[in-house]
VMD Tcl script that builds the backbone (N, CA, C; Angstrom):
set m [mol new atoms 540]
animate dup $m
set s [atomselect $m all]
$s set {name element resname resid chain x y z} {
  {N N UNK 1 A 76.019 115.073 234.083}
  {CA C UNK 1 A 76.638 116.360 234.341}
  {C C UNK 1 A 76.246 116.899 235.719}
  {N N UNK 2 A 75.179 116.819 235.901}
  {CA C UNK 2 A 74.451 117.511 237.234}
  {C C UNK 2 A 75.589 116.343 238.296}
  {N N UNK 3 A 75.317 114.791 238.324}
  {CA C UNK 3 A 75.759 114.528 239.160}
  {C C UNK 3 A 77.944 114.509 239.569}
  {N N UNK 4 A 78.026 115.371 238.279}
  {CA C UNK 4 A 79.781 116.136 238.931}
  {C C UNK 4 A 79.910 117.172 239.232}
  {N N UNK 5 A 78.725 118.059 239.081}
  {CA C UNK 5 A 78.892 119.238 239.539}
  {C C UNK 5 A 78.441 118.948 241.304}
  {N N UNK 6 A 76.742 117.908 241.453}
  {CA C UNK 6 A 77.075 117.529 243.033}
  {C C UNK 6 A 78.205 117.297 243.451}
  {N N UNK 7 A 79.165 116.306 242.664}
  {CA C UNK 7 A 80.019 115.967 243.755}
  {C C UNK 7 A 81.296 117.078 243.773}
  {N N UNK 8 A 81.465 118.157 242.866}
  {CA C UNK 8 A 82.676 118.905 242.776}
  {C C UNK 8 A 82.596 119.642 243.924}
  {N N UNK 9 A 80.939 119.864 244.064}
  {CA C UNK 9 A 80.118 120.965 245.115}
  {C C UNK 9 A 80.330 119.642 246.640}
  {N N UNK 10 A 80.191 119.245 247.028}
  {CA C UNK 10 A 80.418 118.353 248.071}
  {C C UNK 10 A 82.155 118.054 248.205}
  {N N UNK 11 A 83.115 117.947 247.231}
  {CA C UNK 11 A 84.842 117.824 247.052}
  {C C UNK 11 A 84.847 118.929 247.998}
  {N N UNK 12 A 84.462 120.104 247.251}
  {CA C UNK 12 A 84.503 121.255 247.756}
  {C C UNK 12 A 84.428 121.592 249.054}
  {N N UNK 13 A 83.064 121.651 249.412}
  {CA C UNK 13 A 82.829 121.914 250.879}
  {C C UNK 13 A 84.016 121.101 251.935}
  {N N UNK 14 A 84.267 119.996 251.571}
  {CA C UNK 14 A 84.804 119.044 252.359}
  {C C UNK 14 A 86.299 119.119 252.815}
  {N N UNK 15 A 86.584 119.900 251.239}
  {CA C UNK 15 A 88.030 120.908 251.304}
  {C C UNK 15 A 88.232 121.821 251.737}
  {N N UNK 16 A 87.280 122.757 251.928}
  {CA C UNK 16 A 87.332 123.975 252.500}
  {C C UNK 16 A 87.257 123.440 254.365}
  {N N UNK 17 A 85.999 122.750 254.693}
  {CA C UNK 17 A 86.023 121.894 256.161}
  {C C UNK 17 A 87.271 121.583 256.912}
  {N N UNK 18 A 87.712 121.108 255.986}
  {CA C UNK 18 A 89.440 120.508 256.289}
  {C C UNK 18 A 90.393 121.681 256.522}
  {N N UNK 19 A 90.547 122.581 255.469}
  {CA C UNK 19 A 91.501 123.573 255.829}
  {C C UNK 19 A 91.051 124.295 256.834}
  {N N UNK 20 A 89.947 124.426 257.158}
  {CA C UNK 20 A 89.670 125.602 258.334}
  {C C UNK 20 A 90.100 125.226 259.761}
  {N N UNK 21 A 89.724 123.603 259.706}
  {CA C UNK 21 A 90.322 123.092 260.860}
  {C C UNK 21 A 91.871 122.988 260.861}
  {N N UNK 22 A 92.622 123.204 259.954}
  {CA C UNK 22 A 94.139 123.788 260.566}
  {C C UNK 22 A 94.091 125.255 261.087}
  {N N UNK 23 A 93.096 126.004 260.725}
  {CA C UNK 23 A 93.494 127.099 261.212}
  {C C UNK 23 A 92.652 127.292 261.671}
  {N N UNK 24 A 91.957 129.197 262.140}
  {CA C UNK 24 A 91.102 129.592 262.734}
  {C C UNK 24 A 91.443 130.387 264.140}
  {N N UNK 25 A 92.580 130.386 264.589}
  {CA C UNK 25 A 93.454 131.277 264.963}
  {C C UNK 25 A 94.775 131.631 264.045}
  {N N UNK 26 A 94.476 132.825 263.540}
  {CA C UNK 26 A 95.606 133.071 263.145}
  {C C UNK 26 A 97.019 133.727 263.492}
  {N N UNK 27 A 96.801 133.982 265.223}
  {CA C UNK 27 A 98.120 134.393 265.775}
  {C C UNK 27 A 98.265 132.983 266.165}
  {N N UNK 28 A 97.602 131.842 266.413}
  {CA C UNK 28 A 98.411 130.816 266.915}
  {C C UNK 28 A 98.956 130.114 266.004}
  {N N UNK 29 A 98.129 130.086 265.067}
  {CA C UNK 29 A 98.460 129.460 263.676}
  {C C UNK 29 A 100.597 129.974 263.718}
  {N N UNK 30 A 100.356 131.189 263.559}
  {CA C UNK 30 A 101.566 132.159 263.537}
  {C C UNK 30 A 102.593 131.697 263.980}
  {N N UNK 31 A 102.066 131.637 265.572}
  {CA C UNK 31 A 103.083 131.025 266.769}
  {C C UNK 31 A 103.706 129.491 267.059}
  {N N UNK 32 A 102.573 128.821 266.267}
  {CA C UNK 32 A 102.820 127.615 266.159}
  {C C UNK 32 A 103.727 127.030 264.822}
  {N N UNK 33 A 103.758 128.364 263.957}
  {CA C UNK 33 A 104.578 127.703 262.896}
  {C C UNK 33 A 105.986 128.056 263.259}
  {N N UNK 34 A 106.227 129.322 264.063}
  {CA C UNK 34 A 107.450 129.626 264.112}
  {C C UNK 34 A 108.089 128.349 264.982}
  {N N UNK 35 A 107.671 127.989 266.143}
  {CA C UNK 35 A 108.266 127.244 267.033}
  {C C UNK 35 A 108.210 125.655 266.923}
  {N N UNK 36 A 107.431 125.670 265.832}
  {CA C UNK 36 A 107.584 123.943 264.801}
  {C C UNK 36 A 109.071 124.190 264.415}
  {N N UNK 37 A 109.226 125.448 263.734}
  {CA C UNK 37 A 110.161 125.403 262.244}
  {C C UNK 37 A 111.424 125.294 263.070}
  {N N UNK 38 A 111.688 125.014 264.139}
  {CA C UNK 38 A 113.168 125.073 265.222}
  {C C UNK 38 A 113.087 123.566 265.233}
  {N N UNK 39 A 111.946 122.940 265.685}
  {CA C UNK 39 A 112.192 121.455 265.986}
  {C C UNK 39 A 113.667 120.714 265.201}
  {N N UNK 40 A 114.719 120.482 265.601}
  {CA C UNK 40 A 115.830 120.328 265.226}
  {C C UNK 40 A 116.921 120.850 265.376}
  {N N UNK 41 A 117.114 121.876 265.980}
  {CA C UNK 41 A 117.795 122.358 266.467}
  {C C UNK 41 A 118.978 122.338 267.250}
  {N N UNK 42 A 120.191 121.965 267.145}
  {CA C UNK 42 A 120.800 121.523 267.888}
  {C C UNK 42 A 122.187 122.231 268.237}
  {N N UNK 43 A 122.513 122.471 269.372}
  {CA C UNK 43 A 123.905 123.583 270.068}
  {C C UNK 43 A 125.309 122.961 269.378}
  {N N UNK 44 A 125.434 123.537 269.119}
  {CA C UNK 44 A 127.108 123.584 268.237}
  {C C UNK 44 A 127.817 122.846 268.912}
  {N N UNK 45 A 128.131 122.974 270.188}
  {CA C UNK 45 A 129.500 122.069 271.489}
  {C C UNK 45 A 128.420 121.744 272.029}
  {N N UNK 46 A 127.585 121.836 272.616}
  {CA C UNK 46 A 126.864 121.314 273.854}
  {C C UNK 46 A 127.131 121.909 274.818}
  {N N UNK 47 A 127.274 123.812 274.718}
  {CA C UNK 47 A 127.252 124.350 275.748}
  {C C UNK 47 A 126.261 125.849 275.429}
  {N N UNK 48 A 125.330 125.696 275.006}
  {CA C UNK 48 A 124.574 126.428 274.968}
  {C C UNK 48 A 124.958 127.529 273.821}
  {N N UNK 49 A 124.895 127.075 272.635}
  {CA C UNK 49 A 125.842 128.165 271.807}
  {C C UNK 49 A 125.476 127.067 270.674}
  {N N UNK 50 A 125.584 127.864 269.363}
  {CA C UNK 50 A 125.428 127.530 268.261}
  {C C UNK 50 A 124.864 128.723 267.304}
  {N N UNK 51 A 124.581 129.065 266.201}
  {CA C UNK 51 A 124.009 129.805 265.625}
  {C C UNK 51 A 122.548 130.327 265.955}
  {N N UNK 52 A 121.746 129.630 265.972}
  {CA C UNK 52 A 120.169 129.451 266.320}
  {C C UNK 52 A 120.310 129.932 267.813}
  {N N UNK 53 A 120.715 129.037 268.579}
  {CA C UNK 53 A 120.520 128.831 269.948}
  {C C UNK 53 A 121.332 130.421 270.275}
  {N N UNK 54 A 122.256 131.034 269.969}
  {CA C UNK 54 A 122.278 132.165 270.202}
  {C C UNK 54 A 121.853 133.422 269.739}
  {N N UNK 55 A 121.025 133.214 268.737}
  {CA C UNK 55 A 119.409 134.172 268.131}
  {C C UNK 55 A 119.140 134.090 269.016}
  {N N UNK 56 A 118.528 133.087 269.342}
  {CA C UNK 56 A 117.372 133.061 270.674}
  {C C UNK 56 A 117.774 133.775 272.092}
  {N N UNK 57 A 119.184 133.146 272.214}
  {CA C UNK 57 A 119.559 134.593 273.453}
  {C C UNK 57 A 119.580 135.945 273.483}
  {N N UNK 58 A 120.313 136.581 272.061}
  {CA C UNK 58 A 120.275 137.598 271.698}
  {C C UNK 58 A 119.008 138.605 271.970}
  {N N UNK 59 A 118.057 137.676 271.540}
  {CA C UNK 59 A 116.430 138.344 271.538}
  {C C UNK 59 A 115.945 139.029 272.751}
  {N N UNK 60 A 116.990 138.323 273.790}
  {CA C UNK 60 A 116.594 138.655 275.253}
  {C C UNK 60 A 117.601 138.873 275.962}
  {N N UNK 61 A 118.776 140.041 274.935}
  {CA C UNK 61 A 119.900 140.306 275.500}
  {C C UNK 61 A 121.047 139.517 276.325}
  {N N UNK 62 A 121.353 138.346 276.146}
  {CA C UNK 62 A 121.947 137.246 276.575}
  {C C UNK 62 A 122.604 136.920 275.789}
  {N N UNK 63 A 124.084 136.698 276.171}
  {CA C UNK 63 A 125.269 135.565 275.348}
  {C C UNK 63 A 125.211 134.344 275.664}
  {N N UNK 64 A 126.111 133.786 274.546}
  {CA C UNK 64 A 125.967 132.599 274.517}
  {C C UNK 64 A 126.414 131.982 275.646}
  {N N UNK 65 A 125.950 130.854 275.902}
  {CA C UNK 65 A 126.728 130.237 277.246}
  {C C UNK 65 A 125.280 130.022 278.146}
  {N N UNK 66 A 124.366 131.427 278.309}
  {CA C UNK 66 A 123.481 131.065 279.020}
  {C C UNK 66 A 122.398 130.105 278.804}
  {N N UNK 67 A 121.259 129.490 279.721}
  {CA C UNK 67 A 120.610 128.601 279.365}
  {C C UNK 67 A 119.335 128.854 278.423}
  {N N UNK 68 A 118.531 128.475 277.360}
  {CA C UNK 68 A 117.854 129.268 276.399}
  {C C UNK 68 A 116.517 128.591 276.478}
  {N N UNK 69 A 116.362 128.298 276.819}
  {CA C UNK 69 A 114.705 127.999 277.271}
  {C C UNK 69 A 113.490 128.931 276.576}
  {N N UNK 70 A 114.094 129.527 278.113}
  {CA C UNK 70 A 112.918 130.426 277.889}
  {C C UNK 70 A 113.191 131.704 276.748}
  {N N UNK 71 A 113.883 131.868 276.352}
  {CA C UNK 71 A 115.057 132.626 275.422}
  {C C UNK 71 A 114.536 131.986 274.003}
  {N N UNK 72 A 114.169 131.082 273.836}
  {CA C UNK 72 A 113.452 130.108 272.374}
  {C C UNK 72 A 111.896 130.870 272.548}
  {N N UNK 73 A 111.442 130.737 273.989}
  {CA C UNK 73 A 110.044 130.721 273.911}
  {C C UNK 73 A 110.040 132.395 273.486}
  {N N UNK 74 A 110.220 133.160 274.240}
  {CA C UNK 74 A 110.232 134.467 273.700}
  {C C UNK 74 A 110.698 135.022 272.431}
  {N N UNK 75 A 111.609 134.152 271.870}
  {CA C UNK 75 A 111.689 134.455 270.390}
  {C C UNK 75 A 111.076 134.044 269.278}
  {N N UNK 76 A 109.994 133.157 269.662}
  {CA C UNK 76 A 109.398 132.552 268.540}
  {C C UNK 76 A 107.629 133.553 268.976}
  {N N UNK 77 A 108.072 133.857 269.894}
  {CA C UNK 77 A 106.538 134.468 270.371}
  {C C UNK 77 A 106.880 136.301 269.484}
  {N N UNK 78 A 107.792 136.451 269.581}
  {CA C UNK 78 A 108.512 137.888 268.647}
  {C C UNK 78 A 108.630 137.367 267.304}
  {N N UNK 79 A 108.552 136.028 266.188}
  {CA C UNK 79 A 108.512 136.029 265.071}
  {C C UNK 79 A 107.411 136.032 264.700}
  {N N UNK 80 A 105.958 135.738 265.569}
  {CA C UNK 80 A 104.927 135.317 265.361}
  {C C UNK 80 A 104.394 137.406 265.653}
  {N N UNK 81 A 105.032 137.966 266.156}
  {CA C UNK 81 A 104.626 139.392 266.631}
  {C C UNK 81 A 103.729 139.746 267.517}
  {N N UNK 82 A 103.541 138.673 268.607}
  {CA C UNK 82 A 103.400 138.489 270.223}
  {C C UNK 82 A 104.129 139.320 271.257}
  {N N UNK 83 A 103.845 139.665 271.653}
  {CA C UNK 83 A 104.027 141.008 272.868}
  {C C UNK 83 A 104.324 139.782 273.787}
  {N N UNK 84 A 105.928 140.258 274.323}
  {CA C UNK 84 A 106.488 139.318 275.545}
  {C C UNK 84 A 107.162 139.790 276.055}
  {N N UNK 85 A 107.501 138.554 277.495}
  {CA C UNK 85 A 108.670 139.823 278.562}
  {C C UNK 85 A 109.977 139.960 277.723}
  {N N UNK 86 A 110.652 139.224 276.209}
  {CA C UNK 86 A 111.847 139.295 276.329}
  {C C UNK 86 A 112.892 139.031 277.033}
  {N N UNK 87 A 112.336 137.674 277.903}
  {CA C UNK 87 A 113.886 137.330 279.222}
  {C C UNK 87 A 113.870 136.022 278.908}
  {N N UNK 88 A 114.934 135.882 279.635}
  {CA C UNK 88 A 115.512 134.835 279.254}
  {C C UNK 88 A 115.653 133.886 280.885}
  {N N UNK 89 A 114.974 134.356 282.099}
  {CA C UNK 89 A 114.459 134.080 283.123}
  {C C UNK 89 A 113.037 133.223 283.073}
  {N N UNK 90 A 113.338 132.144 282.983}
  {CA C UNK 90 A 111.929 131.414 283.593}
  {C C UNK 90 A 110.776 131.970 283.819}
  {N N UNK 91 A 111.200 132.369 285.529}
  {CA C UNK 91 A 109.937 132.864 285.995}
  {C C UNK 91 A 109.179 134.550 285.375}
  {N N UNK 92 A 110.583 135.021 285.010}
  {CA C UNK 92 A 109.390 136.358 284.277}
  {C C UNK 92 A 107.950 136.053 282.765}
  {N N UNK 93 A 108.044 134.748 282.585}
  {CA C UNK 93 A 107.146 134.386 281.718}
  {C C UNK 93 A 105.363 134.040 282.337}
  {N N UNK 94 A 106.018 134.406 283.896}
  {CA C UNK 94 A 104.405 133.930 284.172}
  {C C UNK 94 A 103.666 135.284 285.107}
  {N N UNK 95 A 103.729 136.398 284.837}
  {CA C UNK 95 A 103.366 137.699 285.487}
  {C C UNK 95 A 101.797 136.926 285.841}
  {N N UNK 96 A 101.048 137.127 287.024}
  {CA C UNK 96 A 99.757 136.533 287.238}
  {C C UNK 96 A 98.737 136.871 286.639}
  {N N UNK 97 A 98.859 138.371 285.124}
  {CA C UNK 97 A 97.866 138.421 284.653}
  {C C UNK 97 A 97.584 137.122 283.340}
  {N N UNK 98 A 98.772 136.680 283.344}
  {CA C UNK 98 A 99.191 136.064 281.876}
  {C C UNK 98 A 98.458 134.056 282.521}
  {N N UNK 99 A 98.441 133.773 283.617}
  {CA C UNK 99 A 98.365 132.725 284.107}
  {C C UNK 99 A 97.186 132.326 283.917}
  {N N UNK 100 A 97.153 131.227 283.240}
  {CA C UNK 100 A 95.349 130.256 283.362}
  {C C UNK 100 A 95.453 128.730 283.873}
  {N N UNK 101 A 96.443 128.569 283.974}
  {CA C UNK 101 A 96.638 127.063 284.827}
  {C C UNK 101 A 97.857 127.674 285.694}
  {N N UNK 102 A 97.479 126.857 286.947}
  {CA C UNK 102 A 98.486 126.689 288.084}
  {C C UNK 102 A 97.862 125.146 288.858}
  {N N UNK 103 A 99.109 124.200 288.624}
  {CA C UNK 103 A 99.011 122.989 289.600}
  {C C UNK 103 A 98.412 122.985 290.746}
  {N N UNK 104 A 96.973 122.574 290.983}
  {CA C UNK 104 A 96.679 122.508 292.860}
  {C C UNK 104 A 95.933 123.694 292.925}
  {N N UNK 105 A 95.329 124.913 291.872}
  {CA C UNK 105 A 94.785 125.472 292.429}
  {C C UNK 105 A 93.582 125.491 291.068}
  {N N UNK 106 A 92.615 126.517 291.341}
  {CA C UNK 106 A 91.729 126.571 290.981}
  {C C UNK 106 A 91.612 127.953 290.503}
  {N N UNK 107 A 91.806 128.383 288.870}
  {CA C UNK 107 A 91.689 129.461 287.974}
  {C C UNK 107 A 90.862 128.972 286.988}
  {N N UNK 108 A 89.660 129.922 286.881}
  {CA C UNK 108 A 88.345 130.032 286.141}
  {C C UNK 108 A 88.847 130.141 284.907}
  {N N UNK 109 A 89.793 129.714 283.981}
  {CA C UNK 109 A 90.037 130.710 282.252}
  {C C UNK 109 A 90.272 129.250 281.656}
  {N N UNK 110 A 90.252 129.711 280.285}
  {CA C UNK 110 A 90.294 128.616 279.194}
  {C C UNK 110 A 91.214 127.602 279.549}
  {N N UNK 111 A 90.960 126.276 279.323}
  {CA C UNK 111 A 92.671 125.479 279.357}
  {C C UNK 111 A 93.616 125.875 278.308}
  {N N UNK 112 A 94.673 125.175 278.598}
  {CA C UNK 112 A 95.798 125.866 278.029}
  {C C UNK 112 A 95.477 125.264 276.557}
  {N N UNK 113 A 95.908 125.866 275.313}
  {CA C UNK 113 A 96.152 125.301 274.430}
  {C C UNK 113 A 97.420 125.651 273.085}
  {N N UNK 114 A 97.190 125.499 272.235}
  {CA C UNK 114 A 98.952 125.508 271.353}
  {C C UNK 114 A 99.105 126.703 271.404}
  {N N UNK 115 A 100.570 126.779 271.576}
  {CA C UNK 115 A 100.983 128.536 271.669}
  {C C UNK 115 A 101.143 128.919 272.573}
  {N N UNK 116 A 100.478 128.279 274.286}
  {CA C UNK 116 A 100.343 128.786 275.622}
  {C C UNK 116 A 102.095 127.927 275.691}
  {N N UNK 117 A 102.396 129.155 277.225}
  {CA C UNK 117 A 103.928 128.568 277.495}
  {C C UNK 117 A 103.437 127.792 278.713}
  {N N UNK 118 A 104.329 126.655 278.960}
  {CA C UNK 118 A 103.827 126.520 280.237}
  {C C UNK 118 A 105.672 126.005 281.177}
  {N N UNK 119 A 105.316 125.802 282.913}
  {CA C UNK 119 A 106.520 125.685 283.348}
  {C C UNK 119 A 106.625 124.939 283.885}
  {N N UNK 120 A 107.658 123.918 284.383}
  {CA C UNK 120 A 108.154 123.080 285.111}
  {C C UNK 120 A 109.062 124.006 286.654}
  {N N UNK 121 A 108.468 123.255 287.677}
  {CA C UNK 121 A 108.736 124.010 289.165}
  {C C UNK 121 A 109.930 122.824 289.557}
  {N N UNK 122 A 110.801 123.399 289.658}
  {CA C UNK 122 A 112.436 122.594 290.208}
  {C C UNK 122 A 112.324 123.314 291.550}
  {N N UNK 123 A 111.985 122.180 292.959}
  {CA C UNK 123 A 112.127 122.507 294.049}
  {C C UNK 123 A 113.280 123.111 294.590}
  {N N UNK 124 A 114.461 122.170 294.386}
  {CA C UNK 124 A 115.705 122.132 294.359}
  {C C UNK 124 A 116.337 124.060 293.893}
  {N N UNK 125 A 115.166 124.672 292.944}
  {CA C UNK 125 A 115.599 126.153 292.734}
  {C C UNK 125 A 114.543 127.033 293.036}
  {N N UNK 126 A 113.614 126.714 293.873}
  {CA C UNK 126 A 112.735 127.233 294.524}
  {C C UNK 126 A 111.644 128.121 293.576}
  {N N UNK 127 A 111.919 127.453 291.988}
  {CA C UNK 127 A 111.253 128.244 291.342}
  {C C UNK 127 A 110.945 127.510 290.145}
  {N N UNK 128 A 110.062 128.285 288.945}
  {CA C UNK 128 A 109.988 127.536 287.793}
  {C C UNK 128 A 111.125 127.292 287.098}
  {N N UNK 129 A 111.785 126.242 286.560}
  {CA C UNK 129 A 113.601 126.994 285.640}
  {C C UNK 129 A 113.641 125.748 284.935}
  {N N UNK 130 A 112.161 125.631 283.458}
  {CA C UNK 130 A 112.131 125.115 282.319}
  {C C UNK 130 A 110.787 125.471 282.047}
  {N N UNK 131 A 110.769 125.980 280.899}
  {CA C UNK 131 A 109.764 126.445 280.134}
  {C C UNK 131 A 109.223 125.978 278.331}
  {N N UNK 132 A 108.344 126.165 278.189}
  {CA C UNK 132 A 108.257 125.530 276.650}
  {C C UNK 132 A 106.757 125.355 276.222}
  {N N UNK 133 A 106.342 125.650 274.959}
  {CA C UNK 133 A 105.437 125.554 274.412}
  {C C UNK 133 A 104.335 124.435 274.477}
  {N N UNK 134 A 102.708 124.658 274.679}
  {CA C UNK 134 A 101.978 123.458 274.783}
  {C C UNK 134 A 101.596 123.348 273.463}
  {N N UNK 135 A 101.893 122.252 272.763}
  {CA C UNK 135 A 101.249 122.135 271.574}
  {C C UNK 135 A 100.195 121.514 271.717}
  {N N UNK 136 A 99.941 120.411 272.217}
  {CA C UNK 136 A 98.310 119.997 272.393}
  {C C UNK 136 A 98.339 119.620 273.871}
  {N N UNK 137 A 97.267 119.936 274.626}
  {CA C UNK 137 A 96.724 120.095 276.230}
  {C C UNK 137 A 95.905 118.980 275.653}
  {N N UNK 138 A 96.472 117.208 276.716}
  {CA C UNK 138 A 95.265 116.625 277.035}
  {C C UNK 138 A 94.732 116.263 278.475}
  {N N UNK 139 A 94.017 115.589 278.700}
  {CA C UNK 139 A 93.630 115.198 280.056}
  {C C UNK 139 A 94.945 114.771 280.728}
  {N N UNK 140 A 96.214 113.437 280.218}
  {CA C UNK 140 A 97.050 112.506 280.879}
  {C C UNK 140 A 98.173 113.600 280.098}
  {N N UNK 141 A 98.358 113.746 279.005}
  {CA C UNK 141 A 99.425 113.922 278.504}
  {C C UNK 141 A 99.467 115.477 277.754}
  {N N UNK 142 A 101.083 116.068 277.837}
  {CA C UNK 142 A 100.823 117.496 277.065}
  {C C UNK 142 A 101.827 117.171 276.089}
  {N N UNK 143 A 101.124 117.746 275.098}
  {CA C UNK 143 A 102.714 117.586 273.741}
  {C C UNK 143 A 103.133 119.091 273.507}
  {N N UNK 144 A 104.383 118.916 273.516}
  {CA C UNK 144 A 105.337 120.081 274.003}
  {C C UNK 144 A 106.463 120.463 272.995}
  {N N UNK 145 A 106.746 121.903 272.381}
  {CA C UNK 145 A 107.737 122.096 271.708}
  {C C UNK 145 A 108.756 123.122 272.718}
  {N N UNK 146 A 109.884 122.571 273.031}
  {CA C UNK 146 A 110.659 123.318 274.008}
  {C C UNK 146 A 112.099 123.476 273.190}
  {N N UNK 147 A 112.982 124.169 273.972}
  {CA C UNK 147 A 114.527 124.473 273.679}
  {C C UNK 147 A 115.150 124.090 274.935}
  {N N UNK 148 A 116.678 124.051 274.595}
  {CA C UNK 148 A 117.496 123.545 275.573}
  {C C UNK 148 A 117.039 122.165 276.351}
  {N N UNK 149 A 116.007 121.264 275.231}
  {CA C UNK 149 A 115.825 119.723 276.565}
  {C C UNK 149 A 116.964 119.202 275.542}
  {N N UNK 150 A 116.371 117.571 276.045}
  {CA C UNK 150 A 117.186 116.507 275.084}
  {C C UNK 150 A 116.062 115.372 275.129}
  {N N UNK 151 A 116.319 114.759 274.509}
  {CA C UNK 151 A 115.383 113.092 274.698}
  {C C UNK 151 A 114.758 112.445 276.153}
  {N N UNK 152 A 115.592 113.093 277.088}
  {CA C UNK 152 A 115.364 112.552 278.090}
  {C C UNK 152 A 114.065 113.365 278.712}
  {N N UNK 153 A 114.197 114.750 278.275}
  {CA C UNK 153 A 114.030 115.618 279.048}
  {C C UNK 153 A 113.854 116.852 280.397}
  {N N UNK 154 A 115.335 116.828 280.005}
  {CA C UNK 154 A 116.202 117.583 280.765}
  {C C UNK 154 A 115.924 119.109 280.513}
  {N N UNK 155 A 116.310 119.756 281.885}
  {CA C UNK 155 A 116.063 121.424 281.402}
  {C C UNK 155 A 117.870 121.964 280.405}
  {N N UNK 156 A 118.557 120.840 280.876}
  {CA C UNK 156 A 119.885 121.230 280.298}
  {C C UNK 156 A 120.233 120.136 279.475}
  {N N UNK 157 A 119.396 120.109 278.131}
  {CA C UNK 157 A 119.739 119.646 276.847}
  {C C UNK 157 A 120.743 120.346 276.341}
  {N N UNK 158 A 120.154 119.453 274.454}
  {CA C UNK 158 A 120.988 120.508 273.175}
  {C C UNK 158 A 120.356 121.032 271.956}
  {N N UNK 159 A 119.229 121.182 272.706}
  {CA C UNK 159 A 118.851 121.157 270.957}
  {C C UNK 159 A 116.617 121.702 271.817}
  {N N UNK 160 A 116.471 121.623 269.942}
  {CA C UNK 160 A 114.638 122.295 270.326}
  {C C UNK 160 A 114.282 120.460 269.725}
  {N N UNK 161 A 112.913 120.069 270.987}
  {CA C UNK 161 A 112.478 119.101 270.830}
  {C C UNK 161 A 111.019 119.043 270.713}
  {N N UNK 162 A 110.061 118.135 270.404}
  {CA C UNK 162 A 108.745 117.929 270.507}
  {C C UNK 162 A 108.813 116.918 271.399}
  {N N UNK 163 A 108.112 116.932 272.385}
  {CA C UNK 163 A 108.021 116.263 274.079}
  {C C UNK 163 A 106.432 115.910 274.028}
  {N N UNK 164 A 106.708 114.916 275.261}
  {CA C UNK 164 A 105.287 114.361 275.183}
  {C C UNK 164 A 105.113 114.257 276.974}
  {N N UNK 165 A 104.757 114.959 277.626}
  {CA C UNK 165 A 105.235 115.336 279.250}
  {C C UNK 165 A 104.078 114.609 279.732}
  {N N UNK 166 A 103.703 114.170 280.843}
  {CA C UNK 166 A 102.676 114.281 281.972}
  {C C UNK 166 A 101.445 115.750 281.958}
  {N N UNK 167 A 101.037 115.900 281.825}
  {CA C UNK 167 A 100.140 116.589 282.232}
  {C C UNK 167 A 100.102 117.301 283.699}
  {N N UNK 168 A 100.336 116.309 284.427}
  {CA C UNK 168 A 100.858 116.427 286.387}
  {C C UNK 168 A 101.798 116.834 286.092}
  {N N UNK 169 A 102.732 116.866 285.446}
  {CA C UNK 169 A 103.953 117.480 285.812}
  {C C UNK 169 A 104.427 118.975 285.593}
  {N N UNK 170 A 103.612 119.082 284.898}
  {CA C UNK 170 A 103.185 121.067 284.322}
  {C C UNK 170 A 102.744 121.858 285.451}
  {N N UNK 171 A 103.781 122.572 285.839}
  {CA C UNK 171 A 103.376 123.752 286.964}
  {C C UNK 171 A 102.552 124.558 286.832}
  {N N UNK 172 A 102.527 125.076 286.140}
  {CA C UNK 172 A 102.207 126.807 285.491}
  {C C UNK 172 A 101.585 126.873 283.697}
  {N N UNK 173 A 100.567 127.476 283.293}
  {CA C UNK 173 A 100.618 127.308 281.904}
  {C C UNK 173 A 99.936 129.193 281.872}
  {N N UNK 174 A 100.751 129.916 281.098}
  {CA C UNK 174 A 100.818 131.323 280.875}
  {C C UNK 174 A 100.098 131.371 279.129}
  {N N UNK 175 A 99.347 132.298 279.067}
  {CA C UNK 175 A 98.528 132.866 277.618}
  {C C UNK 175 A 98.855 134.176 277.376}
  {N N UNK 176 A 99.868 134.269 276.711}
  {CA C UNK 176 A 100.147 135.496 275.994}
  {C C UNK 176 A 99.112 136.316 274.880}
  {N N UNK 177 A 98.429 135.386 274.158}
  {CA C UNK 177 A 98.076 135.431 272.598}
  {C C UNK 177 A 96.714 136.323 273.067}
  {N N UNK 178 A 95.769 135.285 273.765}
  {CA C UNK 178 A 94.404 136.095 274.192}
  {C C UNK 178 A 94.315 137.499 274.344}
  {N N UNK 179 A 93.665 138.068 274.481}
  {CA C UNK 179 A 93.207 139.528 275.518}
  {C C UNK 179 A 93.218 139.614 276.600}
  {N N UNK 180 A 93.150 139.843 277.614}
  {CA C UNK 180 A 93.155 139.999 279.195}
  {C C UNK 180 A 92.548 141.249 279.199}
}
mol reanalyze $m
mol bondsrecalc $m
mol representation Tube
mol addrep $m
């Protein structure tokens, strides 16, 4: 008897161990479930429009037609009840208080991790113009839940994908969730 109550008492601990490590933030926890639960997502014609894909504009005052990127990221950051710019503009997602990574330079704050947005810099538009969720920050590689890519990963997909990017290739990575 003693030795099932050790082991119910050891099941135990080992269960509780386990669940904590899914969570332990619970706004990211939050943020991370909303912007899982899209993975699939896909535009009605393939012009930026569909049911979903125009929630997500809506959220940030935008019809359909426009590009939703960043329009996904701000709406899943509003189901989770994250304080955001609400645009549907790229670059208004990275105000410099919100910034803890920038490519090439050197900022003292946490690395990025799930829940942080981060951006892709298109020379060609002299600015950031693709945005999307870091789900896990590693050294080589970032795994990424975005809107509007495709397989290839394009800023002008159809659909919400889980991406597996470069690490180098991440411009910008913005923290909403923290304190500042």
């Amino acid at each position: 008897m003693a030795k099932n109550k050790n082991l119910y008492g050891l099941l135990l601990i080992c269960g509780i161990g386990l669940f904590s490590s899914f969570s332990g933030d619970p706004v990211r926890d939050r943020i991370q479930k909303a912007y899982t639960a899209e993975i699939g997502v896909r535009e009605k014609t393939g012009h930026n429009d569909g049911i979903k894909v125009e929630t997500y504009l809506r959220y940030v005052g935008l019809l359909k037609g426009n590009p939703w990127c960043a329009s996904f990221v701000c709406w899943a950051y509003g189901q989770a009840e994250v304080k955001n710019p609400k645009s549907g503009y790229c670059p208004d997602l990275f105000a410099s208080r919100y910034v803890i990574y920038k490519r090439g330079s050197k900022i003292n704050k946490p690395a990025p991790q799930r829940g942080d947005v981060w951006g892709l810099y298109f020379p060609e538009k002299g600015r950031v113009a693709h945005v999307g969720f870091v789900d896990e920050w590693q050294s080589k590689y970032v795994i990424t839940v975005e809107g509007n890519t495709n397989d290839a990963g394009s800023r002008e997909g159809d659909g919400v994908y889980r991406k597996r990017r470069l690490t180098k290739s991440i411009y910008v990575v913005a923290n909403y969730i923290d304190k500042r």
